[in-house]
C-alpha positions in Angstrom: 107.8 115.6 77.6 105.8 113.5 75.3 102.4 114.4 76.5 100.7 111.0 77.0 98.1 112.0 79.6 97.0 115.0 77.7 94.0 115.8 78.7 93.5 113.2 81.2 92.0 114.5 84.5 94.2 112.7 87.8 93.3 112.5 91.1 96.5 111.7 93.2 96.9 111.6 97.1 99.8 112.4 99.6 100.5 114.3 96.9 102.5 116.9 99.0 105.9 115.0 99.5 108.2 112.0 98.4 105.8 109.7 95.9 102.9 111.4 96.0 104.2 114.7 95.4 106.8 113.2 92.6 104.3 111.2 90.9 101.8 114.6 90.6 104.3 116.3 89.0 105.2 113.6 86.3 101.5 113.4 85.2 101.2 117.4 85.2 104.0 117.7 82.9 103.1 114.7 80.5 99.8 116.9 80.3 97.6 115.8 83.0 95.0 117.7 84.7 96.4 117.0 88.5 93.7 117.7 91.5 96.6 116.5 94.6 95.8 116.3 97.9 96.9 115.5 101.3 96.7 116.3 104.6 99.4 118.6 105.0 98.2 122.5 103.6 101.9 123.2 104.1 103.3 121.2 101.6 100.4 121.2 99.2 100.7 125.1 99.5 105.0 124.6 98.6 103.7 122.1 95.9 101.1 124.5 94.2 103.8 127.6 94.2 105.7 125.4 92.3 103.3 124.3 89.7 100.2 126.6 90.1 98.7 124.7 87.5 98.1 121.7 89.7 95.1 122.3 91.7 95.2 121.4 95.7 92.9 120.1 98.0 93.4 119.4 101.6 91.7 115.9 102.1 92.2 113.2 104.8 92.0 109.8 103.1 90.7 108.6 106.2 87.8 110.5 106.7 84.9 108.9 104.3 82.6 112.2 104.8 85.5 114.4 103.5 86.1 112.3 100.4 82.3 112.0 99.5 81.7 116.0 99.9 85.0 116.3 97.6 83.5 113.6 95.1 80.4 115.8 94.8 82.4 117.8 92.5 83.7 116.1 90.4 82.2 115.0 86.8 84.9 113.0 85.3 87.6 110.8 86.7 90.7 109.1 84.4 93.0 107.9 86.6 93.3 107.8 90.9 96.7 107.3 92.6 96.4 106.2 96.4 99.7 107.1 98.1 98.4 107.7 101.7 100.7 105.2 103.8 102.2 104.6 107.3 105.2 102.8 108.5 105.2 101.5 111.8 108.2 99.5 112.9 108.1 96.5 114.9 106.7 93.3 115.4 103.8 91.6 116.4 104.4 91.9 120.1 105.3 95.4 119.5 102.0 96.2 117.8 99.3 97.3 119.8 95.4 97.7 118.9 95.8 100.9 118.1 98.6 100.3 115.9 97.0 98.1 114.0 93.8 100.1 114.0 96.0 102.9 112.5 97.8 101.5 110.1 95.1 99.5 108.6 92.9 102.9 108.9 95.6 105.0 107.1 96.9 102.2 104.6 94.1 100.0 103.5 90.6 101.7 104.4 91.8 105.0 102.6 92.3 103.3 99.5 88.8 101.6 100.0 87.5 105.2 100.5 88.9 106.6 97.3 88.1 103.9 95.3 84.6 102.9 96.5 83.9 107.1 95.5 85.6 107.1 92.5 84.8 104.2 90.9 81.0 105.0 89.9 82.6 107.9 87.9 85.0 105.7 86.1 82.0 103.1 85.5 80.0 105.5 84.1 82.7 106.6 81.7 83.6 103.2 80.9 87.0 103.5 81.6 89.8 104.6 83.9 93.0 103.3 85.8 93.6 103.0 89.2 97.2 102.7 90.7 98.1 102.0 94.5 101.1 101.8 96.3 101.6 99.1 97.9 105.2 97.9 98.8 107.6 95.1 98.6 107.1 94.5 102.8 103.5 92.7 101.6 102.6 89.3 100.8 105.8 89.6 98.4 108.3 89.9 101.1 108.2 89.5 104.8 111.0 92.1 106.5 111.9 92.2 110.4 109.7 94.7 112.0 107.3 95.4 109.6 104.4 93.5 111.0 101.5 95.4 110.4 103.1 97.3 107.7 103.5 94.7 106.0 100.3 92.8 106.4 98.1 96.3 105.5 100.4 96.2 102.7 99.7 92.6 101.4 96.0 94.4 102.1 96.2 96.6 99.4 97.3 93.8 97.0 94.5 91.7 97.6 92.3 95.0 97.0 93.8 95.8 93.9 93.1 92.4 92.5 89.9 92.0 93.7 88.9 95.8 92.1 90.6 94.7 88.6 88.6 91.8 88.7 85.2 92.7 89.6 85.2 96.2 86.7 87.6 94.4 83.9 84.5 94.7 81.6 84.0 97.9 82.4 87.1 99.2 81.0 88.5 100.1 84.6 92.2 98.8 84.9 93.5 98.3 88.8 97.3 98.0 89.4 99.9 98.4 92.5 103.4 99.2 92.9 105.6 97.9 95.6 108.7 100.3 95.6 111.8 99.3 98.1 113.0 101.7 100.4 112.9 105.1 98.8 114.6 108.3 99.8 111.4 110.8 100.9 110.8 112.8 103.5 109.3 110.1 105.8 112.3 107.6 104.9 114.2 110.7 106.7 112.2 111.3 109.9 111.9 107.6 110.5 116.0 107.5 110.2 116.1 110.9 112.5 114.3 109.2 114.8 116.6 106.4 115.1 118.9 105.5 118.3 121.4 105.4 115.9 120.6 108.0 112.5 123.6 107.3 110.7 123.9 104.0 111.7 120.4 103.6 110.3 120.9 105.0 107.2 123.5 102.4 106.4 121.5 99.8 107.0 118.8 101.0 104.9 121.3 101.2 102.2 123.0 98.0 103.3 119.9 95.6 102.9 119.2 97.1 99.6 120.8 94.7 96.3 121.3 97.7 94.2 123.4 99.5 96.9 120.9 102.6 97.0 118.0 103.8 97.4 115.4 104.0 95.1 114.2 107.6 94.1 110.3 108.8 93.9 111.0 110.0 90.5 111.6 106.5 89.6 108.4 104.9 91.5 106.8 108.2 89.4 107.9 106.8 86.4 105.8 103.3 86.5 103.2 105.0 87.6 103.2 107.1 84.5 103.3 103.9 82.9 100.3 102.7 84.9 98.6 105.6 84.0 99.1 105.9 80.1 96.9 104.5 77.5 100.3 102.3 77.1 99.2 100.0 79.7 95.4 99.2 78.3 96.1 95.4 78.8 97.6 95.8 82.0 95.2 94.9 85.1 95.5 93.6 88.2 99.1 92.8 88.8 101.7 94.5 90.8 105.1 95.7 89.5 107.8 95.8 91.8 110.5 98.8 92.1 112.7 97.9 94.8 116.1 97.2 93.4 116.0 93.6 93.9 115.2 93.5 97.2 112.5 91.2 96.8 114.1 88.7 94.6 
């Protein structure tokens, strides 16, 4: 590895599988000092025997008190990665108030919650990157059965350019990423949980252009981008990685 976030100090989230957990690892071994958390001790405890060197903390996204005590200790910030997300299938009709109350909860206020406690550090400093995944079911793309999903989605957009905006002279650069339908861990229970697994899995495949899915490594790989002092013009805009789906 090249080492382009030497010394840079990374907080990333649902950081214990598929994105999260990919994208960690990338910025630890271009030289990053990765705190990852999630929700899941399990696989932040699998993740941390694997690299020790990345620190863990178990943290819900969703719980402002928790991410304000964890703030406390922290002196500098270069770069936060919001990956907390939910995907609940259906459509409007089939999206009750606590569905909605959820997903916007888990997908949208999180992201406020990291980034309204991070973002004094980062203003302080004077500079800093912020990268959130967002996804090509947004205001990009509307897909069957992705009501809410996709409207917290299309959320997270609007949050990202509002952020960029508002701390652009501040040095603070705000981006998202809308990947496709990647193979993770939750890409696999939601097709286990199918009528129809197998069935499922080929239409997950089927709708995508490229004939695949897409990988976390390669969602990892923009975000490295994202990260690096190779994107210090780059603010506010969202990069799609969804093998064409959204053309």
């Amino acid at each position: 590895m090249s080492g382009r976030l030497n010394g840079k100090k990374i907080i990333v989230t649902a950081a214990g599988q598929g994105i999260g957990k990919a994208t960690a690892i990338a910025f630890y071994k271009e030289g990053a000092h990765v705190i990852a958390t999630d929700l899941n001790s399990k696989t932040l405890a699998d993740l941390n025997k694997d690299y020790p060197e990345i620190k863990v903390i178990e943290l819900d996204s969703t719980d402002n008190n928790a991410i304000l005590n964890f703030t406390k200790g922290l002196d500098t910030v270069d770069v936060l990665f919001n990956a907390v997300g939910f995907v609940h299938h259906g459509t409007i009709l089939e999206c009750e108030e606590k569905d909605w109350d959820f997903s916007s909860n888990v997908n949208v206020k999180s992201m406020y919650f990291m980034c309204k406690a991070i973002l004094p550090l980062m203003v302080k400093q004077n500079s800093g990157s912020i990268i959130n995944v967002s996804s090509c079911a947004s205001s990009l793309k509307g897909f069957p059965n992705r009501f809410v999903y996709g409207t917290t989605k299309g959320a997270v957009i609007g949050l990202t350019k509002a952020i960029a905006a508002d701390f652009v002279k501040h040095n603070i650069r705000c981006n998202s990423i809308a990947p496709g339908t990647v193979y993770s861990p939750s890409w696999q229970d939601r097709v286990n949980k199918s009528p129809d697994p197998i069935q499922a899995k080929k239409d997950f495949i089927a709708r995508q252009p490229m004939g695949r899915l897409g990988t976390a490594e390669e969602i990892a790989a923009v975000a490295l981008y994202l990260a690096s002092d190779d994107a210090t013009f780059t603010t506010g805009t969202t990069i799609s990685v969804d093998g064409g789906i959204s053309i």
